[in-house]
N, C-alpha and C positions, 0 to 999 in steps of 0.2 A: 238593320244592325246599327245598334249605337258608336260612334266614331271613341276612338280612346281621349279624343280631348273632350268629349260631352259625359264618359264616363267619368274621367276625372273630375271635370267641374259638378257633377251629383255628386262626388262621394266627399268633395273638399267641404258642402257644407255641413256635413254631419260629421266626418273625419278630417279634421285640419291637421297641416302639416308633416308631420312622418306618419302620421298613422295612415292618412292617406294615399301617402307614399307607398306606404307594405300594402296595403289593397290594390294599391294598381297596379306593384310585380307580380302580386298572387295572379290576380286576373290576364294579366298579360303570357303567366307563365300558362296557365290552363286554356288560355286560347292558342300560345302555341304547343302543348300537349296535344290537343284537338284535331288542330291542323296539322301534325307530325303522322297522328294512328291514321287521320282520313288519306293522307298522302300514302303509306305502309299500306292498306285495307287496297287501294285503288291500285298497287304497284299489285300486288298479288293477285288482284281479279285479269290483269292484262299477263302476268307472267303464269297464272293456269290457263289461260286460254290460249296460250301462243303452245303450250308443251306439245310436244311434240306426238301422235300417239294416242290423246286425249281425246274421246268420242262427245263428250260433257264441254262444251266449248260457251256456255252461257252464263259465264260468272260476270258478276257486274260489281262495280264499285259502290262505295256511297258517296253520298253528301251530306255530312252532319249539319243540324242546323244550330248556330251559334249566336242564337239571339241576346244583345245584349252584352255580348262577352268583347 
C-alpha cells in the first residue's frame, strides 16, 4: 500500500497545489469510507455469531484490499 505521503508527492506532479490538495481529501475520505464499512462488515460477522440461539455460527468478516488508496 502506497503511504499518504508517496501518494501526495505522485499527484503534486500532475496536480500542483489546491488541486492536489482536493485529491488528497477525496482519497483520504474513501480510504476512511473503506476502513469505516470493513470495521461495520467485521462488527456484524462477530455480533451474529455471538447471538444467542443461532445454529449458523460461521459468519466471517472481511478484509478489503486497499491498494494504493
Amino acid at each position: 500500500m502506497l503511504t499518504e505521503a508517496n501518494v501526495r508527492a505522485r499527484l503534486s506532479k500532475h496536480f500542483p497545489g489546491e488541486q492536489e490538495r482536493q485529491i488528497s481529501l477525496i482519497t483520504d475520505s474513501i480510504r476512511n469510507d473503506l476502513n469505516a464499512i470493513e470495521t461495520a462488515l467485521n462488527t456484524l460477522a462477530t455480533k451474529l455469531n455471538a447471538d444467542g440461539g443461532v445454529t449458523d455460527t460461521n459468519y466471517v468478516g472481511v478484509t478489503l484490499v486497499k491498494p494504493g488508496i
